[in-house]
N, C-alpha and C positions, 0 to 999 in steps of 0.2 A: 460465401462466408465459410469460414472452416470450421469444422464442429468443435468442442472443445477436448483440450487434451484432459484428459483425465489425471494424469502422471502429474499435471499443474495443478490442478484445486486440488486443495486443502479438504480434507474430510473432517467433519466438526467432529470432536470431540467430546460435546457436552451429556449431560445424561439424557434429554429429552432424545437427543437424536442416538444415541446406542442403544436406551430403550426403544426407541420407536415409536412412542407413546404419542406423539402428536405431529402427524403428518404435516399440516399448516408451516408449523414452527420449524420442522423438520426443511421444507423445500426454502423458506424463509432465509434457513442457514445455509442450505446449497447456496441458491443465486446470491447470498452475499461471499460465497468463497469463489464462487465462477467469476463476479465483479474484479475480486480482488488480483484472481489469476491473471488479468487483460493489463494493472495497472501498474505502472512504474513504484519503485519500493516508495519515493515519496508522496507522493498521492496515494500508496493501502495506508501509508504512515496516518494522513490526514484525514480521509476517509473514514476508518474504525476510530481514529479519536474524537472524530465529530459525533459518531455513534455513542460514543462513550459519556458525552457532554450533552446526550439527549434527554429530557425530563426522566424520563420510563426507562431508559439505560440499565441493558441485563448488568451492567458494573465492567471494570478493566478487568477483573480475572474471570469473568463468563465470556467477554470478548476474547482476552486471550487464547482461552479452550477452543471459541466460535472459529475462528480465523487459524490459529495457528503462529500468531505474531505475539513476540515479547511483552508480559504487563509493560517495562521501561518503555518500548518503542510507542506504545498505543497511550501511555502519557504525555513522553514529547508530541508524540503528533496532537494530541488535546492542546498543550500549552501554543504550540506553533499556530493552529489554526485560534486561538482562541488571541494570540495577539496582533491577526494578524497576516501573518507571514511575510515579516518585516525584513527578513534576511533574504526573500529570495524575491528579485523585479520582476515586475511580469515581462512575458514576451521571451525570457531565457529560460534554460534549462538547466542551465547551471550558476551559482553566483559566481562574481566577476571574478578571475583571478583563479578559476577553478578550472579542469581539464590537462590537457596536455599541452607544454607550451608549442608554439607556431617550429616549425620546421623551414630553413633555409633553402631553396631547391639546387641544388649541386650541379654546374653546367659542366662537364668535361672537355679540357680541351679548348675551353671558348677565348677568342683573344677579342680587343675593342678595334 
C-alpha cells in the first residue's frame, strides 16, 4: 500500500483543528480528508453530503471548512444521495451517453 500523499489531503480548516484544541476531533477531520483524497469527485460529492444529512451534522459550512469542497457541491451531493441517485445506474461510471464517443479503427491500405 502506498502511504498517503500528503500534497492530496485537504488540511481542515476549522477552528478546532488550527487551535489544536481537541485532538480526538482533530484526527477525526484528518481521516475524513485522507478518505476523501482516495475518492472520485462523485463519491467526496455524496460522501460529505451524507455527512451533512447526519442528525449531529457540524452543518454544510463547517463541512465545507472540514473537507475543503464547495457549500453548492456538498448540497447537491445531500440532495443526490437523499433521492436516490436516480441519474446515475449502478454498475456504470458514467451515465449513458456520457464520455467520449466510440472511435472508428482506420485500416490503411486494406482492400476486400
Amino acid at each position: 500500500m502506498f502511504p498517503p500523499d500528503p500534497a492530496r489531503v485537504h488540511l481542515c480548516e476549522c477552528g478546532v483543528c488550527q487551535a489544536g484544541s481537541d485532538p480526538v476531533i482533530q484526527q477525526h477531520h484528518e481521516r475524513i480528508n485522507l478518505l476523501l483524497s482516495r475518492l472520485t469527485e462523485p463519491q467526496r460529492r455524496w460522501y460529505v453530503g451524507t455527512l451533512a444529512a447526519a442528525p449531529e451534522s457540524p452543518g454544510v459550512r463547517q463541512l465545507a471548512r472540514i473537507t475543503g469542497l464547495d457549500p453548492k457541491t456538498i448540497r447537491r451531493g445531500r440532495r443526490e444521495v437523499e433521492t436516490g441517485l436516480p441519474d446515475l445506474p449502478t454498475g456504470r461510471q458514467r451515465r449513458v451517453g456520457a464520455g467520449a464517443p466510440t472511435a472508428e479503427k482506420k485500416i490503411r491500405n486494406w482492400r476486400p
